[in-house]
N, C-alpha and C positions, 0 to 999 in steps of 0.2 A: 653370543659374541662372535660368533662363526660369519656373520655377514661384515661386521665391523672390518673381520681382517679381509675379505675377500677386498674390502673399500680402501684400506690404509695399507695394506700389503705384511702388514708385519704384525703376530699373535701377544708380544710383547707390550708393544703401544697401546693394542686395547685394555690389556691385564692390567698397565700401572694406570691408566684412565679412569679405570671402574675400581680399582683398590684405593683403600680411604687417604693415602701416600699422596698427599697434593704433589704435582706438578709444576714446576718455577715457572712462570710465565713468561721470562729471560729463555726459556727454550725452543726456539722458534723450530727448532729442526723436527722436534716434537709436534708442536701444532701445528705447520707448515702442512703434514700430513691429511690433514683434515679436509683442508681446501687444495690439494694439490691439483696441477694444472688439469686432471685426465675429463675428457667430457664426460658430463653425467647428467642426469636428466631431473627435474625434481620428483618424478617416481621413481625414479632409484633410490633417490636419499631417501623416501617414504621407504622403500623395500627394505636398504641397508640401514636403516636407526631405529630399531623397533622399539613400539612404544612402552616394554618392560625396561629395556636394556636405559633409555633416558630416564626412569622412573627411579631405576635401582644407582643410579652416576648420583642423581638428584638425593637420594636419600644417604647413599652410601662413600660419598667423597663430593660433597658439594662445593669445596672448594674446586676442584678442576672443571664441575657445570661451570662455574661462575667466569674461570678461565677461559673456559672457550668460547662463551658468551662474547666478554670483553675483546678477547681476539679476533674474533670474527667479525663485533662492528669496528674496530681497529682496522681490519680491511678494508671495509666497506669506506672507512673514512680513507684509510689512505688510497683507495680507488678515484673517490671522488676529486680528492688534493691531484690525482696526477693528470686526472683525464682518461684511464684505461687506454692509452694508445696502442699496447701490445695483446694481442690475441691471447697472449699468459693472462695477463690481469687481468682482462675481461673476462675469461674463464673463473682465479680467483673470487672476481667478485662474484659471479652467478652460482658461484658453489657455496658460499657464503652466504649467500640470497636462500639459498635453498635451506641450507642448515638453521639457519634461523629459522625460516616458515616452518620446519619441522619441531623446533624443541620449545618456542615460545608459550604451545598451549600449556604445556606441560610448568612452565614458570607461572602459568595466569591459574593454572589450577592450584596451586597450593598457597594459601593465602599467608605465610610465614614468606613465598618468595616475589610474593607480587611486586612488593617496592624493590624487589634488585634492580631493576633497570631505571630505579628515580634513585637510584644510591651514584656516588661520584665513584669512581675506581682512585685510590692514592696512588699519589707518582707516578699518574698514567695520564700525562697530558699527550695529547692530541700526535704531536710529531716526535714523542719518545723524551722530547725537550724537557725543561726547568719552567716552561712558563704558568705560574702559578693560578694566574689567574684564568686559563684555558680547563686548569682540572678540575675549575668548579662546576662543569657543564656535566649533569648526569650523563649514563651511559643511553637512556631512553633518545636523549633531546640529539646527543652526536650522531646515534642511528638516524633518527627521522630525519637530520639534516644532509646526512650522508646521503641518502634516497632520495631523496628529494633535487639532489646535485644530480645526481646518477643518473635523473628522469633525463636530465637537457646535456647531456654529455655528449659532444658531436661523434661521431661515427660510433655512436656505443649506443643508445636511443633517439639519438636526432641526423637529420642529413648536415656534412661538416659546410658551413660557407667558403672555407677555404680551398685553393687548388692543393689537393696532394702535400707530397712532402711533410716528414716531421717536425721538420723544424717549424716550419711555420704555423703547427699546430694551435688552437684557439688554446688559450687559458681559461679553464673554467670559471675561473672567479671573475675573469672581468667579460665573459659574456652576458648579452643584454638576451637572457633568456624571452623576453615577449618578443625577440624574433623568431625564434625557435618552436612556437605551438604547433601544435602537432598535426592540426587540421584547420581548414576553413570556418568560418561561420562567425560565432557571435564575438565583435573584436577582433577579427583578423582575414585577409583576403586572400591570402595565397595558400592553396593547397599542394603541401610537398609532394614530393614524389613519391608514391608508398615502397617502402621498404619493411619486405617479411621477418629481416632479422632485429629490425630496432622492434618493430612491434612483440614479436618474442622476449625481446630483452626486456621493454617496459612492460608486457603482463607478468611477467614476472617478480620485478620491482616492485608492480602494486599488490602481486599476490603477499609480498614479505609486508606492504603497508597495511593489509586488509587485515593481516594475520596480528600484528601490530595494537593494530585499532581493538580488536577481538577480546581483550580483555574483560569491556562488560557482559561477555556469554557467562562470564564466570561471577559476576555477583546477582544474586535474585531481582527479583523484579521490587522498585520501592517506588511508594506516590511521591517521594521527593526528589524533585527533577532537579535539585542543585549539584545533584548528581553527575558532575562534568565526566566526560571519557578524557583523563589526563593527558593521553596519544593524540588523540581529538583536538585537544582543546590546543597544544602548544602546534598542530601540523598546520591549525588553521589562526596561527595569531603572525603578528605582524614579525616574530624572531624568522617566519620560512619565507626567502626572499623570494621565492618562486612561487608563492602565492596564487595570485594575480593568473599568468602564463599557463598552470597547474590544472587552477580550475577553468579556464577557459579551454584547456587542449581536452580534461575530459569529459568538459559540457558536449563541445563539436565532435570528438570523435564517436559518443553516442548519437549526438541528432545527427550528423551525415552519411551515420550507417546504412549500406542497402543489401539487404543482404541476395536481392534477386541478382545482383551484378548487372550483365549486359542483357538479362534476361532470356539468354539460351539452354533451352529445357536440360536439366539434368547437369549443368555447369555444375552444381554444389559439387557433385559426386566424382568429378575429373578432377577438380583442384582441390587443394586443400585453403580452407581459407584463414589465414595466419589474424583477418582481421578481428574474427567473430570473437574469439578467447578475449582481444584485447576489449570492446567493446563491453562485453558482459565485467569484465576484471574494472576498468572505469562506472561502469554503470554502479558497480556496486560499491564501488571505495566513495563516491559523488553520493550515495545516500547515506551511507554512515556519515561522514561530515557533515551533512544537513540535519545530521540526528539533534533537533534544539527545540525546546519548549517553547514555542512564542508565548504562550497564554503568561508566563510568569515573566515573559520580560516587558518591560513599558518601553523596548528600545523604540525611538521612532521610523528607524531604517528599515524593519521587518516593512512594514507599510508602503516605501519606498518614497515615501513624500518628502524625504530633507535630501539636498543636497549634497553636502560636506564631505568628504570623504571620512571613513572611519578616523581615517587618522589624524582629525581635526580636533579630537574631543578628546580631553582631558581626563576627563573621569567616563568613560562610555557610560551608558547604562545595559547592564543582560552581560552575560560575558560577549565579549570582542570575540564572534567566530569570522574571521574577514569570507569566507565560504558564502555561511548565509548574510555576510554584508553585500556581498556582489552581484550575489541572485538577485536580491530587492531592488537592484541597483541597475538593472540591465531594463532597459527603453527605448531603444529605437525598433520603430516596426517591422524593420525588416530580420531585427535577429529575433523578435517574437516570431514571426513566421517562419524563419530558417525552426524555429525550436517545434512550433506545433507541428509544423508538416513533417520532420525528421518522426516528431514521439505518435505522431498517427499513423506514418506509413509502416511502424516499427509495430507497433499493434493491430495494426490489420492486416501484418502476415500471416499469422496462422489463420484467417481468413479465408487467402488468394484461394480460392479454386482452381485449377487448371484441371483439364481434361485428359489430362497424365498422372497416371499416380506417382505424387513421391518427386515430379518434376522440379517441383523448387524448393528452393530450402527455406526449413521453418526453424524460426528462432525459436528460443526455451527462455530469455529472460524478461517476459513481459509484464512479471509481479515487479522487478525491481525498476522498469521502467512506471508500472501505477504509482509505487511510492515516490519516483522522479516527478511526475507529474503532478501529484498531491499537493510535494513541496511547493513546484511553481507557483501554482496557487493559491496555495497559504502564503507562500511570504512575499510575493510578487502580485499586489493587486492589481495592476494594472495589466500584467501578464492575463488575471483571470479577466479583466472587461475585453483584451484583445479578441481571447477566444471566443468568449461570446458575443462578440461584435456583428461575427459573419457564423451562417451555417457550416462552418468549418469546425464548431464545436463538436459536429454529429460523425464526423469523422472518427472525437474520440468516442461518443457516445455509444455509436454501433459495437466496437469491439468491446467494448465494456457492457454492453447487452449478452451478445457472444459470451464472454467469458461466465457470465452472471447464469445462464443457459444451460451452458455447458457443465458446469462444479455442481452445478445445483444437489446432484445424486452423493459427491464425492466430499464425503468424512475427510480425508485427507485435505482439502483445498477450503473448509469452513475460511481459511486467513483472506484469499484472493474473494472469496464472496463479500466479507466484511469492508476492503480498504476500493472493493468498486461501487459499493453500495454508499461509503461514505466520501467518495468522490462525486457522486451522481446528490448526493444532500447537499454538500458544497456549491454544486453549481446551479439547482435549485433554488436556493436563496435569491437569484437575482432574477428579476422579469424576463431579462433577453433569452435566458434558457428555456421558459415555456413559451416564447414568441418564437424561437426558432424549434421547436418541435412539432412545427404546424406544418413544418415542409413534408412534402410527401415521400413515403419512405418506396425506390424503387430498386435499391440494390437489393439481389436476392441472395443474402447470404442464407444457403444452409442451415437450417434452425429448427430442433426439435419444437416446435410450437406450430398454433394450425395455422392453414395458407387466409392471409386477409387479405384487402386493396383499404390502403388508408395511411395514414401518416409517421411518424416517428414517436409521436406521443402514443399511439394504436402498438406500435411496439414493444414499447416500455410499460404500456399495462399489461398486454399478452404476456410479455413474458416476467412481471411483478409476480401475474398470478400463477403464471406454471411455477416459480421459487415456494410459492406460499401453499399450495396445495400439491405439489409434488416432491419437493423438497425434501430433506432429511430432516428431523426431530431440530438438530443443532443449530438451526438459521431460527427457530424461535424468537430470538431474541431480536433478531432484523425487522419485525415485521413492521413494530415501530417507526424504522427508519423510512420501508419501502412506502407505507404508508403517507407518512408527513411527506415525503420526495412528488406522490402523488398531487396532495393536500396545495404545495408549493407552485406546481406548476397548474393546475386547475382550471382557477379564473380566465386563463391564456388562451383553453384548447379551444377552437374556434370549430372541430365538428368532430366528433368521437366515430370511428364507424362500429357498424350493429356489432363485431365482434367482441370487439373493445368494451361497449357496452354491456353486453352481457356478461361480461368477468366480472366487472365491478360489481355485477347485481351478484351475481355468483358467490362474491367476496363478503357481500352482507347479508345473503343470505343465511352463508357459512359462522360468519360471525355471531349472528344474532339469537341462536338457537339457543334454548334458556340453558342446557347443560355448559352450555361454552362460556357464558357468561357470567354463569354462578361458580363456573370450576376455578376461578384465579381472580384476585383481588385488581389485579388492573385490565383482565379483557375486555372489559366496555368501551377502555380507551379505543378500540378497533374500530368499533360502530360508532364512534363520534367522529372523526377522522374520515370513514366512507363519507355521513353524514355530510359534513364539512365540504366534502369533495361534492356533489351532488347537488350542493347550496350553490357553491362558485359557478360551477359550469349552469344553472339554472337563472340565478341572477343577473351571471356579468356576460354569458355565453346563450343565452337560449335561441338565438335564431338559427345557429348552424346546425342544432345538436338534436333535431329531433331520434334521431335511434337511441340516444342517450332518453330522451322524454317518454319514448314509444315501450322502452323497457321498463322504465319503472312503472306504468302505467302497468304493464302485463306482470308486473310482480309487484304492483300493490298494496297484495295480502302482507308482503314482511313488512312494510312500514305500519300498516296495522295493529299487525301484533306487537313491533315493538311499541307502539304507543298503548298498546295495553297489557302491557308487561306484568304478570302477576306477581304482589310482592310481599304474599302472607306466607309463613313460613313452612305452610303445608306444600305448597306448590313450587317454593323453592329447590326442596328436599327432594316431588319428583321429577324436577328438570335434574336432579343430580343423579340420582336411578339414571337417566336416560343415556346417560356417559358412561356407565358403565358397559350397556349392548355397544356403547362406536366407540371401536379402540381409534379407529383414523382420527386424525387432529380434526380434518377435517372433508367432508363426501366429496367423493370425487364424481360423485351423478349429476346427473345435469349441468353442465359446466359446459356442456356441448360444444366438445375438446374438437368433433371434426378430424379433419386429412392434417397430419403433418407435411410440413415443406419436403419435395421433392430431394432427394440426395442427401436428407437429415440423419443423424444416427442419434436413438434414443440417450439422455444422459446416463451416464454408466455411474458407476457406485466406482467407490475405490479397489483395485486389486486388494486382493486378502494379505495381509505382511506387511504395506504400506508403509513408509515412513513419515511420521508428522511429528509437528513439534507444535504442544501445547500454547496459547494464548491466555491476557490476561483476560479479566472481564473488560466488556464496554461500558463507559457509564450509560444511565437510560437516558432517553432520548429527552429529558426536563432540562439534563446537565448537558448534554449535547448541543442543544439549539439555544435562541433566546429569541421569543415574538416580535414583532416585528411588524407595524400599522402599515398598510400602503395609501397613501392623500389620494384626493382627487384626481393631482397634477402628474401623480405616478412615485412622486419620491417615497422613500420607506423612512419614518421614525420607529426609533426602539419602546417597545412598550416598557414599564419601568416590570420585573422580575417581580411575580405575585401570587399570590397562591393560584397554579394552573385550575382553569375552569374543566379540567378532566378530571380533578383528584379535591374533589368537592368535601373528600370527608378529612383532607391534609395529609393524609398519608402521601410520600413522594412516589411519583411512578417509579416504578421500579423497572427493570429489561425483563423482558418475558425470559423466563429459564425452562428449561425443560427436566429442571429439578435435580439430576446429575450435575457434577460437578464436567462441566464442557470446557473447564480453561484451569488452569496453574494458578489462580489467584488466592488470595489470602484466606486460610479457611472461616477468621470469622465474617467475611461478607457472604461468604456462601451460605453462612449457617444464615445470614442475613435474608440472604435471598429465596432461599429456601423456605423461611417460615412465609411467606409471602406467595411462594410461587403455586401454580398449577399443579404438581405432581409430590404439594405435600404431602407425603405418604402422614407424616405421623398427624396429620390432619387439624393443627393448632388451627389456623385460620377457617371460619365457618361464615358463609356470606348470612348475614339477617335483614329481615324485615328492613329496617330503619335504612341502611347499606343502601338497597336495593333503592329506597326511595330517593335517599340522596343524589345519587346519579339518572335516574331516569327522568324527575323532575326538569334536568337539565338537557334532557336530550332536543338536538334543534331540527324538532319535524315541521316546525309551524309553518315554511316555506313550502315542505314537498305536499304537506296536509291539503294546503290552499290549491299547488294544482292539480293534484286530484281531483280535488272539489268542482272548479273548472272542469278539467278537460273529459276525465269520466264519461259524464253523462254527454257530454257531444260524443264523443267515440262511440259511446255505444248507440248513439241515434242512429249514425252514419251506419253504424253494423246493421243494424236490425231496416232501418229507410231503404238499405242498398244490399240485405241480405249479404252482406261482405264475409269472407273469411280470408282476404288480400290482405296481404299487410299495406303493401306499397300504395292503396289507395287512403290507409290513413295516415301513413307517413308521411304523403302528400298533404294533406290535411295539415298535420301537424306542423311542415314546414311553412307554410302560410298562415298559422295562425299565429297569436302574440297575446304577451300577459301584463300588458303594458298596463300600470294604473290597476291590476289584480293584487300583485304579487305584496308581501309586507316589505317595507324601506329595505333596502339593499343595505347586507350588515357592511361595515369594512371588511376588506381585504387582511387575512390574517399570512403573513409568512413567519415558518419559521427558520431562521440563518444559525448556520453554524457557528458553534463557537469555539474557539480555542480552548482546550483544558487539560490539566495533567493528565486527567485520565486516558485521556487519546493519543497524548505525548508515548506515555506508558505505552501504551499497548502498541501504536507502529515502532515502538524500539523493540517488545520482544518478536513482533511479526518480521520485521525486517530483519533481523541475527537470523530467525528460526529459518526463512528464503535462503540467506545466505550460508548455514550451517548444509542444509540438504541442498543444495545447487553445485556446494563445493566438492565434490565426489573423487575428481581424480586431480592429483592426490586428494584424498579425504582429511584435508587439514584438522578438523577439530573430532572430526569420528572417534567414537570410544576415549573422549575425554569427561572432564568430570564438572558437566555445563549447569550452571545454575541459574539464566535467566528463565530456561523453558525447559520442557519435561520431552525428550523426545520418545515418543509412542508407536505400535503397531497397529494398524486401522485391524 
């Protein structure tokens, strides 16, 4: 209690505060003390309130929590009613701001106090008044509205319009806050003048909003997305007039951010830059509001295709987030471009190489920038044809290789592997993403993978396969994804180079070895998928691609043997022996890894202690996607949903596990997934005979069969006629020659697209708390609280 008084000056006030003796709330001279004028900082208030001392107020005189609770947004409202014109108030209010950030976890933790701030307080209207019908407003709804005034408060978070003088001070009620946004960009043209103390005051504001919101840290993870965040739901309906202003000030002040400044080496390190806190504090409050299921709404707005305003419609359909109404709802191209170019240059900072160490500043919130991005695209479809309109998609696609790269070793960042992988399936789904990965890739970023000359697509296989064969155990479950993502863009790639080439082979190699294939009930799904990939690029792409034709040809022998796959159950049994000598998933021989990129540093694993916060499961990639025909003319029809031609014997695929439990989800789908997976130890599931047949029947060599058959025996004339042991003179060969009228009818074009579903809702709500719980560090808002969406762990 010793910090209490060093804070309130008097050993009395804290003793009757923490003694079970309620406090009048008529005592203002009492709680005046709380927020008294003196500056403080909100790591003070974290210093001075420690998290026994709220625990034991909470347990042991709850009536006085409940008083200060009420008083303090009583401030905050009376702040907002007056304008904070005086340097008092405005203090006031930021200590009040702070007091809340600090005790609210501790009310979300206990589930007896959760609804206190949806309870009304009696005989506590708003201006101390009789007006009856003011004290029907919960205590939740008059904070949020209080904050939310606070944002657009002239000379307290916004620049005043007015000259000086008190008196002629702006009335907050009757400002037209959409003059007031905060920043340029989507919706508004004039960029204020920055000022370091508004921007202080509103990260602040939104830290008390984020803290706010933060209540679902505190209930577990459920597949029922009717699961509205109550904070959420009313910040973003039509009762918060500032809406509209809100979300556009903290759309632009994320996309205008730069954080190189005027680009003067080592500038970060001279100034301090008051912008960045606010930036990362919007970024994050903008994705929790976005936190919304599309797949269970049939709203038409997510889509972006009706006109109407929200507030045209009587009965909406999805609840009314005006949030994600606005995002759907933003179309002109130039604030699509102001958006991508802001969320690309913001991601290929940690990038920038300079030839100084340490010379420019590198931002820390690029995960909640992925999840920013995600949203666009899901609920903004036209936003996603912008981007891929032009090769400015690969803007974001580089840093999102980069970061894919990079995590790949680190336990702790399994989350950021996940929401880039299923950002890169997202845009996959449509043609113009493999039409534009045909550009040739010349920036050199730094990248632990070997040096190639070749394109964007040469990229994004190089480093699919360095995830999948160097990778940690836990991305397992991805490979599905990176897989189809391949599958997706395929038919497009107009000429692989040999390096590229040879991964792939590498990949089915690795795949196909009969221990890998008999060890888990869906890894065959792997080698249909390469397959697949190998059909496309041979069909719809064969003139470009001979190092792609020149390899399979020189690894021939595994299409072979998969076509003669032994399926009696003697030979079963010792492809299983054989897994027992390779503990690696998968050989890292022959893969011929080559020179790493010049200035690369190998991926690191996580420091030892690490902090991570658990995930749910993903669903597998059956429930993820839906097939997808592509016509002649280029359009895609949906195939109707049917038993997938990979899971021949009905069983539904499942996500590859690596048999531990690698997420916080519900124990009976683990036991689920489990009896099913690779590393069933207690070994229920046994591949047989029949198994074996059922799938391989289906396997589709009949394409790569044929040009073997072909091209073979010419290659090896040429070898033997010209004594050759040159590649380049059959690769020449090979470029000139054609299987026009060889080859069997070119199948359709298969894609699979994303689809919307709770499962994925789920899981970016616990990935996105879990970014913001460890991002939040100083002060450590919710640290050592008693968090139930996710399990937070030590790598």
């Amino acid at each position: 209690a010793d910090d209490w008084i060093a804070w309130n000056g008097s050993s009395t006030s804290v003793t009757t505060f923490v003694s079970p003796q309620p406090v009048e709330a008529t005592d203002n001279a009492f709680w005046d003390q709380f927020w008294a004028d003196t500056a403080t900082s909100v790591q003070d208030v974290f210093a001075l309130v420690p998290a026994a001392e709220i625990r034991a107020v909470r347990e042991e005189s709850p009536s006085n929590l409940a008083t200060l609770c009420y008083k303090a947004v009583e401030k905050l409202v009376q702040g907002a009613e007056s304008g904070c014109h005086t340097e008092k108030e405005r203090q006031i209010v930021l200590n009040c701001c702070r007091l809340l950030t600090r005790i609210l976890p501790y009310i979300f933790e206990d589930p007896d106090w959760r609804g206190f701030f949806w309870s009304t307080v009696p005989g506590a209207g708003r201006g101390g008044g009789d007006e009856d019908d003011e004290n029907a407003r919960p205590l939740a709804e008059s904070l949020l509205l209080a904050v939310t005034d606070l944002l657009f408060c002239p000379d307290f978070t916004v620049q005043s319009h007015r000259r000086n003088t008190v008196d002629t001070a702006e009335d907050i009620h009757s400002i037209d806050s959409c003059e007031y946004i905060w920043e340029a960009g989507v919706g508004f043209a004039h960029s204020p003048q920055p000022n370091y103390i508004h921007d202080l005051n509103r990260t602040e504001l939104l830290k008390l909003l984020l803290t706010c919101f933060s209540e679902a840290m505190y209930l577990p993870p459920s597949s029922d997305s009717s699961n509205t965040n109550p904070w959420v739901q009313f910040f973003c309906s039509t009762e918060n007039r500032h809406a509209l202003p809100l979300f556009t000030s903290l759309l632009n002040v994320v996309c205008a951010y730069d954080p190189v400044g005027y680009g003067i080496p080592y500038n970060h390190l001279l100034f301090s830059d008051y912008r960045e806190p606010l930036v990362e504090e919007a970024a994050q409050v903008l994705i929790v509001t976005l936190d919304y299921d599309s797949s269970t709404s049939s709203s038409p707005t997510v889509d972006g295709t009706t006109t109407g305003t929200a507030m045209d419609d009587v009965d909406p359909p999805g609840p009314d987030n005006l949030f994600v109404n606005y995002l759907s709802r933003i179309h002109r191209e130039e604030d699509f471009q102001f958006i991508l170019k802001g969320v690309a240059r913001l991601l290929s900072n940690p990038l920038v190489q300079t030839y100084l160490p340490n010379s420019a500043k590198k931002i820390q919130f690029h995960q909640e920038l992925l999840v920013l991005f995600w949203k666009l695209c899901d609920f903004n479809k036209k936003f996603l044809f912008f981007v891929l309109k032009s090769s400015d998609v690969l803007d974001i696609l580089v840093p999102i290789l980069y970061f894919l790269n990079d995590a790949r070793a680190d336990q702790s960042r399994v989350g950021l592997m996940h929401i880039g992988v299923f950002i890169l399936l997202l845009l996959s789904g449509e043609r113009n993403f493999g039409v534009r990965l045909n550009k040739p890739y010349s920036v050199r970023v730094p990248m632990d993978i070997p040096v190639f000359t070749g394109t964007h697509a040469d990229l994004l296989i190089i480093v699919f396969h360095k995830i999948i064969t160097s990778g940690h155990q836990r991305l397992q479950p991805l490979f599905d994804c990176l897989l189809t993502i391949v599958v997706n863009v395929s038919p497009y790639l107009k000429s692989l180079s040999m390096v590229a080439a040879n991964k792939l082979l590498h990949l089915l190699e690795a795949f196909s070895t009969t221990w890998f294939l008999f060890s888990a009930v869906q890894n065959h799904h792997l080698v249909f998928f390469l397959l697949e990939v190998f059909n496309n690029i041979i069909q719809y792409q064969f003139d470009g691609n001979s190092n792609l034709v020149y390899a399979v040809i020189r690894k021939r022998n595994v299409f072979h043997q998969l076509a003669n796959l032994p399926t009696d159950s003697q030979s079963i049994q010792k492809g299983l022996q054989r897994k027992k000598k390779t503990p690696e998933p998968i050989s890292r021989t022959n893969s011929q890894d080559g020179v790493s990129m010049e200035g690369s540093r190998p991926a690191a694993p996580a420091e030892p202690g690490t902090l991570k916060t658990s995930l749910v499961a993903t669903p597998g990639i059956d429930k993820l996607t839906e097939k997808s025909q592509v016509s002649e003319d280029g359009t895609m029809r949906s195939l109707e949903p049917e038993a997938s031609q990979l899971s021949p014997e009905g069983n539904p695929p499942v996500a590859l596990s690596d048999g531990e439990s690698w997420s916080g989800e519900a124990s009976h789908s683990r036991r689920d997934r489990r009896r099913l997976s690779s590393a069933s130890s207690s070994g229920q599931w046994t591949p047989t005979p029949d198994w074996v047949m059922s799938w391989k029947s289906k396997l589709p060599l009949q394409t790569i069969m044929r040009l073997l058959q072909v091209l073979v025996p010419q290659v090896e004339k040429i070898c033997i006629d010209k004594g050759l042991t040159d590649e380049s003179e059959i690769l020449k060969f090979l470029q000139h020659g054609t299987l026009v009228g060889l080859l069997p009818v070119p199948h359709p074009i298969l894609i699979r697209k994303y689809q919307a579903n709770s499962g994925t809702a789920m899981w970016f709500r616990t990935y996105m708390w879990g970014v913001i719980y460890l991002r939040n560090v100083d002060p450590p808002i919710w640290y050592d609280t008693d968090v139930k969406l996710f399990e937070i762990q030590r790598v």
